[in-house]
C-alpha positions in Angstrom: -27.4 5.5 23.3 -25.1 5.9 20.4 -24.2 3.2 18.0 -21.5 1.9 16.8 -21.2 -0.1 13.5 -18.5 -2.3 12.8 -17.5 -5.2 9.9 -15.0 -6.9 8.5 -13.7 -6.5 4.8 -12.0 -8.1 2.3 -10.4 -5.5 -0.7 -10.2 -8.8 -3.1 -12.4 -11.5 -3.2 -9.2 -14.0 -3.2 -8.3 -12.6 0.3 -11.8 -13.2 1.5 -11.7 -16.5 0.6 -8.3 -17.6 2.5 -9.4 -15.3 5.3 -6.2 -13.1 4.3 -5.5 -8.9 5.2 -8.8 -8.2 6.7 -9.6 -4.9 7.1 -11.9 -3.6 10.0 -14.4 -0.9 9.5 -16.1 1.2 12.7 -18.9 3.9 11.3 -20.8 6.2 13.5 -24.2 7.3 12.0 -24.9 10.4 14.4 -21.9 11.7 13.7 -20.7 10.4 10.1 -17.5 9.1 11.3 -15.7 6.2 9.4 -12.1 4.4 10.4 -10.7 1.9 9.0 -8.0 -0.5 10.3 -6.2 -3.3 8.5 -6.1 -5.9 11.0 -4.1 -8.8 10.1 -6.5 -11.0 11.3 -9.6 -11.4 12.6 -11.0 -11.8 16.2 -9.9 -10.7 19.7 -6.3 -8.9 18.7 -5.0 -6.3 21.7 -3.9 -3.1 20.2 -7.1 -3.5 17.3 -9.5 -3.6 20.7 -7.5 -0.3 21.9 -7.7 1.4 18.7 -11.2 0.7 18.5 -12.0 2.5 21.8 -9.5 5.2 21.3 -11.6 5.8 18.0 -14.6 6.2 20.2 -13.1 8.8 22.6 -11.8 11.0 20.1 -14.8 10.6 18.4 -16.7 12.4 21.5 -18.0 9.7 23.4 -15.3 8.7 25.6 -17.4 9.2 28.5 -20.8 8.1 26.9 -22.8 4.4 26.2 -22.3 3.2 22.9 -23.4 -0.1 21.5 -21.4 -1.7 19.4 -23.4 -3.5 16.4 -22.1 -6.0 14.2 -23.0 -9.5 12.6 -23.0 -12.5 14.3 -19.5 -13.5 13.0 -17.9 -15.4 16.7 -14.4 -12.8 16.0 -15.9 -9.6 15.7 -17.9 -10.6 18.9 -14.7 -11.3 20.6 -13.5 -8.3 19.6 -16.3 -6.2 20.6 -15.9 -8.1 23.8 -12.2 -6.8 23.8 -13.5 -3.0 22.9 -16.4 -2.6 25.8 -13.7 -4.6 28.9 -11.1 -1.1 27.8 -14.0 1.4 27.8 -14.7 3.2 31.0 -18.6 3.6 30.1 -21.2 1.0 29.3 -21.0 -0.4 26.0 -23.7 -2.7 24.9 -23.0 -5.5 22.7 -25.4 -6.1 19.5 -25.7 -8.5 17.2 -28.1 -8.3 13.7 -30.6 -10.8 13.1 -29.0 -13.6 11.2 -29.4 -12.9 7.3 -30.5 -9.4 7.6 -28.2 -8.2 5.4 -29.5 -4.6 5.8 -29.3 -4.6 9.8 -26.1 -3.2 9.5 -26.8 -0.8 6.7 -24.6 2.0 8.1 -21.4 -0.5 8.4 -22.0 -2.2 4.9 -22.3 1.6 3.9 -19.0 2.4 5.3 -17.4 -0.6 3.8 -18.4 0.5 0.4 -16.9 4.2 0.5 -13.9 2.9 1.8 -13.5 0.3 -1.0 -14.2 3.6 -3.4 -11.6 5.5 -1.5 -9.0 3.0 -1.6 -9.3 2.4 -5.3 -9.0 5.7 -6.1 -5.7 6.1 -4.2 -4.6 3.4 -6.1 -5.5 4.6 -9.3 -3.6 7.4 -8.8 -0.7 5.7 -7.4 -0.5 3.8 -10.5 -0.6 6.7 -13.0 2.0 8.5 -11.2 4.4 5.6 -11.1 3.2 4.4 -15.2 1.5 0.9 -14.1 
């Protein structure tokens, strides 16, 4: 079965701490995929749940199992919930052991190439405009 990785981030401690612009990450070790969302919010949110399993069919596995691993955090649970009731094929819900940071190794991973991504767009968005 194929797993699916997915975690919430924060791009600034400050938002992490009032729970503000969370950001979603899905990675897929098999194939290398990464997507990113920025949510809004956390938990069970419609069109996040749809663009989840839209990512998973265009990803090739539309019409395969997946499980869907995260943390034990109760929103992305709900969310996962959310993902696996719009998928046509069996998707498993998973949850790491409870302080195991490296559990989800492949989503933390994710998370921290986006981060590097993101600030190197806005580097260079801030040379070309003289910040």
């Amino acid at each position: 079965m194929v797993i699916i990785h997915v975690d919430y981030f924060y791009l600034t401690k400050e938002n992490e701490k009032r729970g503000q612009n969370p950001n979603l990450v899905i990675a897929d070790a098999k194939k290398k995929n990464i997507h990113v969302t920025a949510t809004g919010k956390t938990g069970d949110i419609t069109w996040v749940a749809k663009k989840i399993a839209e990512d998973i069919a265009n990803w090739g596995y539309g019409s395969t199992p997946v499980i869907l691993l995260s943390d034990n955090e109760p929103a992305i649970i709900g969310l996962k919930r959310a993902v696996a009731a719009r998928r046509d094929k069996e998707t498993q819900l998973m949850e790491t052991i409870e302080g195991d940071s490296q559990a989800n190794g492949v989503a933390e991973r994710a998370v921290r190439t986006m981060e590097g991504q993101i600030r190197t767009m806005k580097a260079a968005l801030e040379a070309k405009v003289g910040k």
